[in-house]
BATILUM-847230 format. One record per atom (N, C-alpha, C): x, y, z. Coordinates in steps of 0.02 Angstrom, whole numbers, padded with zeros to 5 digits, always signed. Atoms other than C-alpha are relative to their C-alpha. Layout:
BEGIN
XYZ;...
***
This chain:
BEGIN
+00018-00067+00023;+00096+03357-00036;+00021+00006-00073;-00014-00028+00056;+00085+03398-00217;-00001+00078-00017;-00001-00066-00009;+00127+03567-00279;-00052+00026-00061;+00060-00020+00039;+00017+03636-00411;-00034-00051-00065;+00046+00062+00023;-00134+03544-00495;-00052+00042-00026;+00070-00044+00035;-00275+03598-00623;-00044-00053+00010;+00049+00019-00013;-00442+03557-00623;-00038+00038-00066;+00061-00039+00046;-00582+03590-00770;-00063+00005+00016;+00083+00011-00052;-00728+03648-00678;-00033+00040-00072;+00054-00034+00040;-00891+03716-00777;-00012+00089+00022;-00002-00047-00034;-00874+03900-00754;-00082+00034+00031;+00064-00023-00030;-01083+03904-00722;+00001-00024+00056;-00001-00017-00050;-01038+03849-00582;+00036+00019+00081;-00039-00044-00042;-00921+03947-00508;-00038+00084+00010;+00022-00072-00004;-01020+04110-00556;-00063-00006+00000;+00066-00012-00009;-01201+04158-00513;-00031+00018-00052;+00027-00017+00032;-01321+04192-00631;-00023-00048-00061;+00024+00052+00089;-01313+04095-00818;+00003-00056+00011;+00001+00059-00025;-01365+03945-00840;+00018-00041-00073;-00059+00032+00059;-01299+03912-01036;+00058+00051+00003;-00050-00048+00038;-01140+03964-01093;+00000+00017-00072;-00016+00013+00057;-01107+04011-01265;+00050-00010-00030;-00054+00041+00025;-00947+03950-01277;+00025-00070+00020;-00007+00078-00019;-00859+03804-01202;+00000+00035+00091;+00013-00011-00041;-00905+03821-01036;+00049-00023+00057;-00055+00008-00051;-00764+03735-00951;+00085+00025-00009;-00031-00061+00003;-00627+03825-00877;+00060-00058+00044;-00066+00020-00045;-00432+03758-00822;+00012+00032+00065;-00013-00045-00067;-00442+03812-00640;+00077-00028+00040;-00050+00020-00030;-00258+03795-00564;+00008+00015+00108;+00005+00002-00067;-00238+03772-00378;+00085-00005+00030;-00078+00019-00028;-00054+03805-00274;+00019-00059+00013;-00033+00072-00014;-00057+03643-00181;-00052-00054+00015;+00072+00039-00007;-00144+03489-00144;+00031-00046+00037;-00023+00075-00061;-00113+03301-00054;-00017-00028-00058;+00005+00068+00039;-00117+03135-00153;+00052-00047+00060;-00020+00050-00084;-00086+03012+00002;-00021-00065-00035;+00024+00080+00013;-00099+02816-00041;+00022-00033+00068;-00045+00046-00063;-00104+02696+00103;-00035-00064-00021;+00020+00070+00039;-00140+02507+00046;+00024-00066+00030;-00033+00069-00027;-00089+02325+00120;-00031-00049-00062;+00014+00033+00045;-00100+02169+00014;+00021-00072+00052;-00011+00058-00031;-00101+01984+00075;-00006-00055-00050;-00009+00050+00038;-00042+01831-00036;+00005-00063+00024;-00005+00067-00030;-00077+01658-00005;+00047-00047-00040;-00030+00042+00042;+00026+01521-00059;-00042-00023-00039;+00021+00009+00060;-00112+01451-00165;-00013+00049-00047;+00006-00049+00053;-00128+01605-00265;-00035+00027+00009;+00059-00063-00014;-00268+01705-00197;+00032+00052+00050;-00007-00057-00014;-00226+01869-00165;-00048+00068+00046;+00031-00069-00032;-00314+02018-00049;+00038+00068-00011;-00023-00061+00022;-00284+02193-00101;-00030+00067+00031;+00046-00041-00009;-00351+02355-00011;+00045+00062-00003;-00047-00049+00037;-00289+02521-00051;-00066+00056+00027;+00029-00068+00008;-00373+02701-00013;+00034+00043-00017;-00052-00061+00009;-00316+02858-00086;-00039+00045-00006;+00001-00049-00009;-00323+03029-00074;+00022+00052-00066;-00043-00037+00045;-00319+03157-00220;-00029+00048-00026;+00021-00089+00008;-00346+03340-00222;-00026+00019-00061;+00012-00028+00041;-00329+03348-00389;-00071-00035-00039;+00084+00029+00032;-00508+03249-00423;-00045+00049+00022;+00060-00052-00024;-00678+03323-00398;-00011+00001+00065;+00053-00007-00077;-00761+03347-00229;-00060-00004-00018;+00074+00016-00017;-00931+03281-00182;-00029+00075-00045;+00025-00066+00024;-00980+03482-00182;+00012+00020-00083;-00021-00018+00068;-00903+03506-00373;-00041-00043-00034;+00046+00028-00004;-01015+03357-00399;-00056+00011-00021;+00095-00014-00012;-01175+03403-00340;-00005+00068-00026;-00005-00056+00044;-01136+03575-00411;-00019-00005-00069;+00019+00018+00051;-01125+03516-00573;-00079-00043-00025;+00051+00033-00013;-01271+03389-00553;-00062+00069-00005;+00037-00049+00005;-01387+03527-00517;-00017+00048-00053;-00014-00062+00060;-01324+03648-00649;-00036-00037-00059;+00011+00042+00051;-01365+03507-00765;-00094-00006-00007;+00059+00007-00009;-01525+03462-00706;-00051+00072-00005;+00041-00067-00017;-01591+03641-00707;+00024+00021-00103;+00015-00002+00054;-01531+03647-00898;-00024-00042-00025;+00039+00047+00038;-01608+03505-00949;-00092+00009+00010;+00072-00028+00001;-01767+03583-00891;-00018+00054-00046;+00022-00040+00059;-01743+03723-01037;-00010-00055-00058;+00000+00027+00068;-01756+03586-01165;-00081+00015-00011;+00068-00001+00033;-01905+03613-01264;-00037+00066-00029;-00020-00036+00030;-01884+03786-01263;+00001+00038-00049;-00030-00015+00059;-01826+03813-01424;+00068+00016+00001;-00095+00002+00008;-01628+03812-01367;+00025-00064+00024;-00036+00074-00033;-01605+03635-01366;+00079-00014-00022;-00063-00004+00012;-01449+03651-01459;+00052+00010+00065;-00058-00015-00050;-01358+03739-01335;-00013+00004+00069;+00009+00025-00047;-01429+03668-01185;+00042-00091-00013;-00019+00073+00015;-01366+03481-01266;+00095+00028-00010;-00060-00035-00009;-01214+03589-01302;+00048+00024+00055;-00032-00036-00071;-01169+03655-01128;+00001-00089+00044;+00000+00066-00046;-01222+03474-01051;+00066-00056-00062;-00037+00044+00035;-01113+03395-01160;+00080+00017+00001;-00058-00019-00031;-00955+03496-01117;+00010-00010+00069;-00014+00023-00090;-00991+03452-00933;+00008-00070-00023;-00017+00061-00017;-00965+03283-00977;+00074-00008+00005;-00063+00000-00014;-00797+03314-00968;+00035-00004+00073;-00031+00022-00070;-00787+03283-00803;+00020-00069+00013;-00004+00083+00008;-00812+03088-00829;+00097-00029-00024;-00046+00017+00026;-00626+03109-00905;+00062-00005+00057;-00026+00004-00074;-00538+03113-00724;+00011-00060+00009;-00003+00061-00029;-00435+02969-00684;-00022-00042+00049;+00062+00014-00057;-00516+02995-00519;-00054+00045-00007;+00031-00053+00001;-00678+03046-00522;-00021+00044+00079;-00002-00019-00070;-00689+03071-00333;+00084+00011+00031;-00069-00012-00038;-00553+03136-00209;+00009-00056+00025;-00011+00026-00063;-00588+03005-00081;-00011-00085-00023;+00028+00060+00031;-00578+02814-00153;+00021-00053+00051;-00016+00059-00042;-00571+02647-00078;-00019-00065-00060;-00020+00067+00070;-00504+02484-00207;+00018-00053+00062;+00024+00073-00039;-00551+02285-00124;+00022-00013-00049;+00008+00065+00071;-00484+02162-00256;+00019-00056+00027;-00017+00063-00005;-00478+01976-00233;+00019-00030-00077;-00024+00037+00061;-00380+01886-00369;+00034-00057+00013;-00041+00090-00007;-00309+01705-00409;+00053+00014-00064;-00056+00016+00049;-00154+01678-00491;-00001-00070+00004;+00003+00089+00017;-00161+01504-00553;+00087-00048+00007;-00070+00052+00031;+00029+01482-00595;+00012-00019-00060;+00017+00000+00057;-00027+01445-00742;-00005+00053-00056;+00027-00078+00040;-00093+01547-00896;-00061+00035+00014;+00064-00034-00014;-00276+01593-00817;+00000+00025+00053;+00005-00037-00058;-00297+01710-00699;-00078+00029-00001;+00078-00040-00002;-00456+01789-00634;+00013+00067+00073;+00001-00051-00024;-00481+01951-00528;-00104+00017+00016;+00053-00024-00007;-00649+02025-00444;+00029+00067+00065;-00031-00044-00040;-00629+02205-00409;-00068+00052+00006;+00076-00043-00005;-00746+02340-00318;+00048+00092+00020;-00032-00062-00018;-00703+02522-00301;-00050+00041+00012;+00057-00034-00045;-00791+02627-00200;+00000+00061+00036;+00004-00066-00021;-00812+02814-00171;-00035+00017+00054;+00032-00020-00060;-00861+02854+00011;-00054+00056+00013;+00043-00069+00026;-00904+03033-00039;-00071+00000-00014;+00062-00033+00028;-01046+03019-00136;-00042-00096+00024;+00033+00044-00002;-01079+02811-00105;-00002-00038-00065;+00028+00017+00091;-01050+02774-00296;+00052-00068+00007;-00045+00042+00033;-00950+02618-00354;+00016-00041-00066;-00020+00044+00069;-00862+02518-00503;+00011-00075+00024;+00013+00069-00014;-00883+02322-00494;+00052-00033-00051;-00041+00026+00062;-00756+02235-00611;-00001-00087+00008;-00005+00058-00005;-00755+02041-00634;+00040-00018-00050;-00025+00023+00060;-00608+01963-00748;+00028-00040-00004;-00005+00051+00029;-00526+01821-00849;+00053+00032-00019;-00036-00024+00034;-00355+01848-00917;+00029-00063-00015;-00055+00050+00016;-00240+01722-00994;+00045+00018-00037;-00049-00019+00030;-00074+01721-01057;+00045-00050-00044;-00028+00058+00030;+00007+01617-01196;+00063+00040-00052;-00015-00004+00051;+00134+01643-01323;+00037+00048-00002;+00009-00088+00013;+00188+01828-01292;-00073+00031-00010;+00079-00027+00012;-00007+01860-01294;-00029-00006+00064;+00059-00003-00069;-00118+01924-01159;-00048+00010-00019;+00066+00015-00018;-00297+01917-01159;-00037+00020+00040;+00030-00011-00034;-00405+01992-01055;-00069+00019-00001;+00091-00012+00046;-00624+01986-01064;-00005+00019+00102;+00020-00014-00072;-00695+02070-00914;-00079+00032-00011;+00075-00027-00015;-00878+02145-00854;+00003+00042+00053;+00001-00050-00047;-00896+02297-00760;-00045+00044-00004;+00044-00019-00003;-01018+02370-00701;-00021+00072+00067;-00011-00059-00030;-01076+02550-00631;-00047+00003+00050;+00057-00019-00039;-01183+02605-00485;+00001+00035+00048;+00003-00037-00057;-01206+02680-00304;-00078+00028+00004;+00047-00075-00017;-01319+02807-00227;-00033+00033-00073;+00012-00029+00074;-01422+02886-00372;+00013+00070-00004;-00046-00063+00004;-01329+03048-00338;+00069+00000-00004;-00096+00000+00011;-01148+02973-00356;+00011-00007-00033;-00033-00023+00065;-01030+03029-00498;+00000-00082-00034;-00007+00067+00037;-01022+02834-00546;-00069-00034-00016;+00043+00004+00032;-01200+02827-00563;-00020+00051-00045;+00004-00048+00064;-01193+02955-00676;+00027-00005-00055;-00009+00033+00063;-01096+02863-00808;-00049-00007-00034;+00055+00006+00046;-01175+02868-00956;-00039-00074-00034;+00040+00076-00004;-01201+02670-00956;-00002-00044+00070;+00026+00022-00047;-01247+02551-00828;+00071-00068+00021;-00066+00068+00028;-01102+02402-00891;+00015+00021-00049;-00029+00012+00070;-00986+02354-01023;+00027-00053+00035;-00063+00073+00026;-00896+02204-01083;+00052+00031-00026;-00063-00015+00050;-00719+02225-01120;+00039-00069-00006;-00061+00060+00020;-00578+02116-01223;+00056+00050-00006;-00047-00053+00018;-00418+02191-01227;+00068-00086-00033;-00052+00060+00024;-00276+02086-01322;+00069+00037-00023;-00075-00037-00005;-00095+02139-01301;+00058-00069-00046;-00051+00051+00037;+00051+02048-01418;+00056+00050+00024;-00082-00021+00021;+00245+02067-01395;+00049-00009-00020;-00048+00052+00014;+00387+02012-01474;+00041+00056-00006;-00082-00013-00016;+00587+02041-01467;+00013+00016-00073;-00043-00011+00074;+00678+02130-01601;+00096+00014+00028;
***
């Protein structure tokens, strides 16, 4: 049980009627209490391949319904474009993207990863995460090595699900990432 938790919902749709705002349309909604539950097992082989499964639970993400709420709201302003208020139809949809900024974007997740530890400096990882809710998931495949005080890491990940789930609603499809970490002792 966690005790109080905000949320930035779009206030069009919490209230009936408008369908732009003219200001910033999202609103810090605070809530008394919530749950964030993790339950997870892991299994390590002596050669270095690893199993990982993990679900969690967490109030303070969206719900399906907050979702498809938004979804809708969206889709019904993107039908004023043309108009003549494209501004602040690109304006209002562009403050809802602020939902994408949610560590989780769903309450209800479920994380599979298989990885090899070499022993060595190369490691690899293939990870899937997967929102029940809506059906959406993140795909990750990666490469890391470590030499020197230097890590390394090139990965590919990639978005999809249901064509109504919050992870197909990322605004790209993939990316490539490198990330390169140095440390040294003072």
């Amino acid at each position: 049980m966690q005790g109080a938790h905000h949320k930035r919902l779009n206030n069009l749709t919490i209230q009936d009627g408008s369908l732009l705002a003219t200001g910033n349309p999202m609103q810090e909604i605070s809530f008394r209490h919530g749950i964030k539950a993790l339950l997870g097992t892991t299994w390590t082989h002596p050669s270095g391949i690893s199993l990982l499964g993990e679900f969690w639970f967490d109030d303070s993400a969206y719900s399906k319904d907050e979702w498809d709420d938004l979804r809708e709201l969206t889709r019904t302003q993107r039908g004023l474009l043309g108009t003549g208020i494209d501004g602040a139809v690109y304006s209002n949809i562009g403050e809802s993207s602020r939902f994408f900024s949610q560590s989780n974007l769903l309450q209800q997740n479920l994380l599979l990863r298989l990885s090899y530890d070499s022993g060595n400096a190369t490691d690899g990882a293939l990870d899937l995460l997967y929102t029940p809710e809506d059906s959406g998931w993140v795909a990750t495949a990666s490469l890391s090595r470590e030499h020197n005080n230097q890590h390394l890491e090139l990965g590919l990940r990639a978005f999809g699900g249901h064509p109504d789930s919050a992870y197909r609603a990322v605004p790209m499809s993939s990316t490539v990432y490198v990330t390169w970490q140095f440390s040294f002792g003072l």
